[in-house]
MITI-978211 format. One record per residue (C-alpha): x, y, z; residue in three letters. Coordinates in steps of 0.2 Angstrom, whole numbers, plus 5000, padded with zeros to 4 digits. Each point is the difference from the previous one (the first is absolute). Example, Ala and Ser with C-alpha at 12.3 -4.5 7.8 and 13.67 -1.06 7.14 Angstrom:
% residues 2
ATOM | 5062 | 4978 | 5039 | ala
ATOM | 5006 | 5017 | 4997 | ser
% end
This chain:
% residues 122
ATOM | 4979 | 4895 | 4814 | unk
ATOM | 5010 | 5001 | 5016 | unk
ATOM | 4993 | 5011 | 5017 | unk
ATOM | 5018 | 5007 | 4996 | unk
ATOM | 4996 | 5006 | 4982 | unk
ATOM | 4985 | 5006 | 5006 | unk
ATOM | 5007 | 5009 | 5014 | unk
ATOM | 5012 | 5008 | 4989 | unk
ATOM | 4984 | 5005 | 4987 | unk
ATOM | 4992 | 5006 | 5015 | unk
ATOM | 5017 | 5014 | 5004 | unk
ATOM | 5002 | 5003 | 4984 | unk
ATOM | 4983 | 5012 | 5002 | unk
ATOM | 5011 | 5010 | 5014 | unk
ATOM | 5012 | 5004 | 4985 | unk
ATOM | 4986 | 5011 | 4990 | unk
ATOM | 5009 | 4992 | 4983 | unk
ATOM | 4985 | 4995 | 4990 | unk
ATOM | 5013 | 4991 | 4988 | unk
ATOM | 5005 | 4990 | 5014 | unk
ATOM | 4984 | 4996 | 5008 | unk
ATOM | 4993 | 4996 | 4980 | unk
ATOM | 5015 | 4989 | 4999 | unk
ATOM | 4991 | 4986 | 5013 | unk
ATOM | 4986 | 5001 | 4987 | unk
ATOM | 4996 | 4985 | 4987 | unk
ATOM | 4997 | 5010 | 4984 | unk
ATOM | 4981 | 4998 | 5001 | unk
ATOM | 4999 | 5003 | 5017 | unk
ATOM | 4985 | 5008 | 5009 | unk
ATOM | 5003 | 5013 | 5016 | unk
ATOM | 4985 | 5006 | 5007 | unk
ATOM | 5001 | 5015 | 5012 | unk
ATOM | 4987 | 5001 | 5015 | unk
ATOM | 4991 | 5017 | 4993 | unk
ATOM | 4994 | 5003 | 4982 | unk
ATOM | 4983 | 5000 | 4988 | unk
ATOM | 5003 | 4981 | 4999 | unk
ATOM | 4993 | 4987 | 5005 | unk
ATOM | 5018 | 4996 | 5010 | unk
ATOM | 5005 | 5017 | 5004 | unk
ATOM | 5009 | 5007 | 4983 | unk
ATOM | 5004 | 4985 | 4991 | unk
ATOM | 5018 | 5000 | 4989 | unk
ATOM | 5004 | 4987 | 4989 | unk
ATOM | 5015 | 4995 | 4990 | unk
ATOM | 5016 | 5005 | 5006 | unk
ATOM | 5002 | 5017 | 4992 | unk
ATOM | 4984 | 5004 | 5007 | unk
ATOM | 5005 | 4993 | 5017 | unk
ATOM | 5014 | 5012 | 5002 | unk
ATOM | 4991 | 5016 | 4997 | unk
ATOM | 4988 | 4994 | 5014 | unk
ATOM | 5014 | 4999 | 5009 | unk
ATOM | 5006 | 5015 | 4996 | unk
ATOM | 4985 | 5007 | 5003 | unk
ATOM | 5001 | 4993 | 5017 | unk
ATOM | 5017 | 5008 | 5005 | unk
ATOM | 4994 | 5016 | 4993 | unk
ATOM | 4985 | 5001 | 5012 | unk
ATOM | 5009 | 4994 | 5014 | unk
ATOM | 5019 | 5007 | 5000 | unk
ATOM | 5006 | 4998 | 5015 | unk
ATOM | 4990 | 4983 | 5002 | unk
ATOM | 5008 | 4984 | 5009 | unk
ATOM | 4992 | 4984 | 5004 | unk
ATOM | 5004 | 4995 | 5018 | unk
ATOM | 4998 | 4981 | 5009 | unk
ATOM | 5000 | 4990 | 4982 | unk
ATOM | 4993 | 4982 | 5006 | unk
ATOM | 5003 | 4988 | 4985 | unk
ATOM | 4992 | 4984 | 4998 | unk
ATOM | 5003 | 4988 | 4983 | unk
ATOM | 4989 | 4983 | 4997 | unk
ATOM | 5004 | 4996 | 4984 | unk
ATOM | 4994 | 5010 | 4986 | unk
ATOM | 4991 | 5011 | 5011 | unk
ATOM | 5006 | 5013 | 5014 | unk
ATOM | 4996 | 5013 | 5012 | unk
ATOM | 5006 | 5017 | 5005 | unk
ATOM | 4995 | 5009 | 5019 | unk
ATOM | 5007 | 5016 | 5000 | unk
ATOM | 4999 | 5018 | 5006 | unk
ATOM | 5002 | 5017 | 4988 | unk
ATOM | 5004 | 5014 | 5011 | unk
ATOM | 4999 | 5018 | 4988 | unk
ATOM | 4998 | 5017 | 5005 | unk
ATOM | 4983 | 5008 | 4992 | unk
ATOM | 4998 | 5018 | 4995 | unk
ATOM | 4998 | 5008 | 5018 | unk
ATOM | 5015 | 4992 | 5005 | unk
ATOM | 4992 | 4986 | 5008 | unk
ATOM | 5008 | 4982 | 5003 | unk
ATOM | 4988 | 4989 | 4992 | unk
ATOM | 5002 | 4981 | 5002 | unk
ATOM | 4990 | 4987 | 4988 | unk
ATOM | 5000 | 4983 | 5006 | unk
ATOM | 5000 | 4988 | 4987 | unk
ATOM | 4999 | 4982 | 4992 | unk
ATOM | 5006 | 4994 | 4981 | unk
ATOM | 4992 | 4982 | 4993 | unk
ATOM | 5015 | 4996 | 4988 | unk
ATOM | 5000 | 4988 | 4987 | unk
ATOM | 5018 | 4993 | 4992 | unk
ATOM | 5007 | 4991 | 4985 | unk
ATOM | 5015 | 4995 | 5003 | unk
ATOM | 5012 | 5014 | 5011 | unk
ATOM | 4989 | 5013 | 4991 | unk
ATOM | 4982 | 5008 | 5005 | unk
ATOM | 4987 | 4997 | 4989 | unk
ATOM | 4986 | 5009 | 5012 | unk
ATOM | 5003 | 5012 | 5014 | unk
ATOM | 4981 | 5005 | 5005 | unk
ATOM | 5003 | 5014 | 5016 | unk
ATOM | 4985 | 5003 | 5014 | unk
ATOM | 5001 | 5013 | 5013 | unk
ATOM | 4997 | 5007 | 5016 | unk
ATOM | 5004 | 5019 | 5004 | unk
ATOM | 5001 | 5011 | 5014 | unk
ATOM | 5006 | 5018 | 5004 | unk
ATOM | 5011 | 5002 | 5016 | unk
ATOM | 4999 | 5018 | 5008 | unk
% end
């Protein structure tokens, strides 16, 4: 994996195109988001799987976009530092701070596992 693949898997979530997001994916990849009943957040594994989370993503946050991407790539593993700024329900800008711990086999993801930090701006 190259920081420039990963920058351009990291913008690819701006595009709210699961296919295109999946597409980065190894076929048994794992993607787990930062809320859920699981141990990780919600937990989706396999690559079909992977882009109904993500779908499921861009459907709760439609006019989502992550701001401030910082990439960093050592070898098989990675990171992402980000900010998601959203508007919730009462028409409040809310922005999530926010890291990935990636893990790669070759140009693709194997593991994206996402932890945040959220506040609402008045």
């Amino acid at each position: 994996m190259t920081p420039e693949r990963a920058a351009e898997f990291g913008g690819a979530w701006n595009s709210h195109d699961a296919d295109l997001v999946t597409s980065y994916f190894t076929d048994d990849g794992a993607y787990h988001a930062s809320v859920g009943p699981d141990a990780l957040g919600k937990s989706y594994l396999g690559k079909e799987n992977i882009r109904r989370g993500v779908q499921a993503f861009f459907d709760r946050f439609p006019d989502g976009k992550f701001e401030n991407l910082k990439v960093i790539v050592a070898g098989d593993v990675g990171t992402f530092e980000w900010d998601f700024v959203t508007t919730d329900a009462n028409g409040h800008v809310v922005r999530t701070a926010g890291c990935d711990l990636l893990e790669f086999v070759g140009d693709k993801i194997s593991k994206k596992n996402a932890f945040r930090k959220q506040y609402v701006q008045a």
